[in-house]
Structure formats: structure tokens, C-alpha cells
N, C-alpha and C positions, 0 to 999 in steps of 0.2 A: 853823745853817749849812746853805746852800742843796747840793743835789748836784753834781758838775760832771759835764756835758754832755762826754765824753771817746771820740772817732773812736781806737778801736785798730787800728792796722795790722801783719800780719805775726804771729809766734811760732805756726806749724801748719808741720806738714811731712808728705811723704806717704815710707816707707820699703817697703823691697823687701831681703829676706832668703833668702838660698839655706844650708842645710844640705846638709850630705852626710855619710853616713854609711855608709863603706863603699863598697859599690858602686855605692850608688843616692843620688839626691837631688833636693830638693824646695824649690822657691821658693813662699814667703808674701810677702804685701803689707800693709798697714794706713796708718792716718793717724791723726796725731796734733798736740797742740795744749795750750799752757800757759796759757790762758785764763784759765781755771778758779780757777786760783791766785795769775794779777795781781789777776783781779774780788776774791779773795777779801781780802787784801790792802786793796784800795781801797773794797771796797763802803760804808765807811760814808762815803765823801764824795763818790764818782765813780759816773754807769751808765758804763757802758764797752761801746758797739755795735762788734762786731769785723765785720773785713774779715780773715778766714783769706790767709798769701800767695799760693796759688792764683787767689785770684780780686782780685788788687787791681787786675790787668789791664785787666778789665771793670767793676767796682764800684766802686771808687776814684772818690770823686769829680775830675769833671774842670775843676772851676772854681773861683776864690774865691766868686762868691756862693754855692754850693753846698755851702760849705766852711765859711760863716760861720754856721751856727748851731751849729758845734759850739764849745766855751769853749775846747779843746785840742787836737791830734791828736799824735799819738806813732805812732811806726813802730819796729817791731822785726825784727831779724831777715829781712829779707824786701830783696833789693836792689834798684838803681835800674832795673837790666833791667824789672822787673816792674811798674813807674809808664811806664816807657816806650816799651814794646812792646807797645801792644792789637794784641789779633787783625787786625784792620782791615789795622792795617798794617805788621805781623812775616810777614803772609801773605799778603794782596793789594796791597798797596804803596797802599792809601787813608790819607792825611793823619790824624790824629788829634788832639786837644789835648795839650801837654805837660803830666803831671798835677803834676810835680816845680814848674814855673810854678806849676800852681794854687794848691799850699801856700805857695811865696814870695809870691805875691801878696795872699792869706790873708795872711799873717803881717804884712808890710808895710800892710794895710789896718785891722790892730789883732790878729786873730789872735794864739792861742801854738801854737809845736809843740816838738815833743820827741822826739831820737834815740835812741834803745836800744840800748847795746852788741850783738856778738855775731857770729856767721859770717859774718852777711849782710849787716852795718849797716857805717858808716862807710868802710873796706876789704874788711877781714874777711879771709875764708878764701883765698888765692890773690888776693887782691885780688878778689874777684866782687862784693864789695858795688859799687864803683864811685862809692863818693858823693863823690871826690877830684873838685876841678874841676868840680862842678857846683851848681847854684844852692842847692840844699842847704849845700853847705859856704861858699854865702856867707851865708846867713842865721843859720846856728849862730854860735856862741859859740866854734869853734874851728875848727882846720887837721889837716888830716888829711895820712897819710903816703902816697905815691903807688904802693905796694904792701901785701905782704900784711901788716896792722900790729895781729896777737893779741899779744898777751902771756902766756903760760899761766904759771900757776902753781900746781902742782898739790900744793905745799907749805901752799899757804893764805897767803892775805895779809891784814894789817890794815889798814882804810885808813883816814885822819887828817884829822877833822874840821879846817876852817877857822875864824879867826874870823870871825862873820857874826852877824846878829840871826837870819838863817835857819838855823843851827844851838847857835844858842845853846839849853842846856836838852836838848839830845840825849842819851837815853843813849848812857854809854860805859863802856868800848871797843865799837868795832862790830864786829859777826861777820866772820869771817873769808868773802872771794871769794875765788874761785879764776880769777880771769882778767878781761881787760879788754884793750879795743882803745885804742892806743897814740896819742894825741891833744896836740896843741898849744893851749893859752888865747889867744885873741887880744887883742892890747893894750885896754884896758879890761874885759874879759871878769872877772865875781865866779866865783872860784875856791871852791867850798864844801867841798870833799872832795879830797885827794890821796894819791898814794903813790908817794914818791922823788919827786915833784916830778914827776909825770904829772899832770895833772887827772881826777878820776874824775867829779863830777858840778861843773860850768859853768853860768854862766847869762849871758844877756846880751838884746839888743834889737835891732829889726830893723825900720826903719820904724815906723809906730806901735804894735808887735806885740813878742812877749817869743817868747824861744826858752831851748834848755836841752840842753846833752846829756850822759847819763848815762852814761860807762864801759864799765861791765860790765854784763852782761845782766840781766833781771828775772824770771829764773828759773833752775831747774840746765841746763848742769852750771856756768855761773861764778858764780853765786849760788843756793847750797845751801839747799834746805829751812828751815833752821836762822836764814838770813838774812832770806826771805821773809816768815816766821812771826814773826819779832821786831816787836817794839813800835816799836823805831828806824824797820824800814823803812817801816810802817804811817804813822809819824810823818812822816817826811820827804818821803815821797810827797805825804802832806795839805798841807806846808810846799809844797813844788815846784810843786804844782797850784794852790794858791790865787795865787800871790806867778804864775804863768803865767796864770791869769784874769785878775792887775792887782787881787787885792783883800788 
């Protein structure tokens, strides 16, 4: 089995921490990034060249031909401001390509892409993702809610295989997530994964191109260590990426 060729965008963030203790205190910074532990995850069937969300601004590719030698691109965590605000022109008011176009168009031209739960995807936190209403949420496989649309559960959830040939053979039960952004299947849309009749992971078509989007996030805190490291998700991923390359 050949590798796939997989554009990750998004999951890094940069943090800023003020203690104080007493009379006095002291702000730290750092950044950080769950890479590490998608790659680790995928490596036996995916490279995975990341775009951190800081820089999808500027890096991002901004076209489908530019777009077309990857087999997949997946975005996580990282919202629409961030495809569509280059420098250029959030600060000197110069025109720029719509990058959110490049992926539809990508996709549409045989392309797959794929949404990643989490703060900053679909909705998300306050609504900041923003992918409601835009050409993204026509190319997915679902509908999104036109505000803030987490679901926390900090109970733990199961979430419940479909029948499909794509999960058929899965182990089970599946580790428990703790959370997911609140999504509608669009009529024809393969429902693989649910809970209470949310969709968790979706797949569908777009043009000549396949798309997919996955719930809950691909790393903690709404998919726990415990989830990542399982053989399911190892598995499922390999199933989602190949059946998104069309093979």
C-alpha cells in the first residue's frame, strides 16, 4: 500500500500565562502543536506536511492547481478568518485569492478534503470558526449550526458505529470522546459514526472529488490519548483516507 500524500492544516496554537503569586507576577508564553501525535497515528499509510495555524495565511496554498498534488487536505482547528485574511489584504486592503475557493475547487476537480472537529472548525467556540455559509459547508457532507455548535461532554461518550462496508470489522466498542461540534448529514450524505443521531464522522461527494467530516477532534482534550492510540482509530483513519483518495 502506497503512502498518502496528506496537506494538514491547523492544530498549533501559541499560549500566554500570567501567575501571580501574592504580590507580584509574571507572564510566560510558548506554542504548541499536536502534530506529533496525528503523524503518529497515520504514519504507516499517510506523510502529513503541516501548515501550523499561524501561518495558513500566508502558506496555504492559494489555488487548485497548487492544491492538486496533494491525495487529501484536512483542516483542523484553525478557522475561516485564517484562509481568508492574508496579510495583503486584512492590512493594506490589496486583493488576494480566496484560499476557502482553492479547496472547493480542488475538491470539485477530483480532490478530497476533510474537516476536523474542534474550537475553531465548523462553528466552534463563540461561533469563530465561521465555516457556516461558506463554500466549505457546501462542499462537506453536512450543515452546520449558525452559532456556537460544541457539544461538551465531559462525562465521556460512546460513539456508534454505522452499517457500512467502511466500518465493517471495526473494533468495538470505541473509546470514549469527550466532545464534538454539533452537525447535520445532508440528504444523501453516508453516515459512519453517530451519537443520539448527531453524525460524528460523514462522508459524501463534491464534484468529481470526495469530502468527509469528522466530529470531534483528532486529538485531546475531545479525543483522549486512550482514543488516538487505539488500533480503531489507526484503522479508521487508513479506511477514511484511502476510500478519500477513490481507492
Amino acid at each position: 500500500m502506497r503512502k498518502y500524500n496528506v496537506l494538514f492544516a491547523g492544530e498549533s496554537w501559541f499560549f500566554t500565562t500570567t501567575e501571580t503569586k501574592g504580590f507580584d507576577q509574571f507572564t510566560i508564553g510558548g506554542y504548541e502543536t499536536e502534530i506529533g501525535r496525528v503523524r503518529a497515528y497515520m504514519e504507516e499509510y499517510a506523510d502529513i506536511p503541516h501548515i501550523p495555524a499561524h501561518l495558513v495565511a500566508t502558506e496555504f496554498p492559494d489555488s487548485a492547481e497548487k492544491l492538486k498534488g496533494y491525495d487529501a487536505v484536512l483542516v483542523s482547528d484553525v478557522g475561516a478568518n485564517s484562509f481568508l485574511l492574508h496579510p495583503d489584504t486584512f492590512q493594506r486592503s490589496i486583493p488576494t485569492p480566496d484560499k476557502l475557493k482553492a479547496i472547493a475547487d480542488y475538491v470539485e476537480q477530483g480532490g478530497a478534503f476533510g474537516m476536523i472537529g474542534g474550537y475553531m472548525t465548523f462553528m466552534g467556540i463563540e461561533g469563530k470558526g465561521r465555516y457556516h455559509d461558506t463554500v466549505i459547508e457546501e462542499i462537506l457532507p453536512v450543515t452546520m449550526m449558525q452559532t456556537d455548535d460544541r457539544r461538551e461532554h465531559p462525562e465521556g461518550i460512546t460513539v456508534t458505529a454505522c452499517q457500512d462496508p467502511l466500518t465493517e470489522g471495526l473494533p468495538s466498542p470505541w473509546p470514549y470522546l469527550l466532545g464534538y461540534n454539533k452537525l447535520t448529514a445532508k440528504d444523501g450524505a453516508r453516515v459512519l459514526a453517530q451519537f443520539e443521531g448527531d453524525p460524528i464522522l460523514t462522508l459524501g461527494t463534491y464534484g468529481k472529488g470526495r469530502t468527509f467530516a469528522w466530529a470531534s477532534d483528532c486529538a485531546p482534550h475531545w479525543m483522549p490519548a486512550a482514543f488516538c492510540e487505539s488500533e480503531l482509530n489507526k484503522e479508521l483513519w487508513r479506511r477514511v483516507l484511502t476510500w478519500a483518495a477513490g481507492e
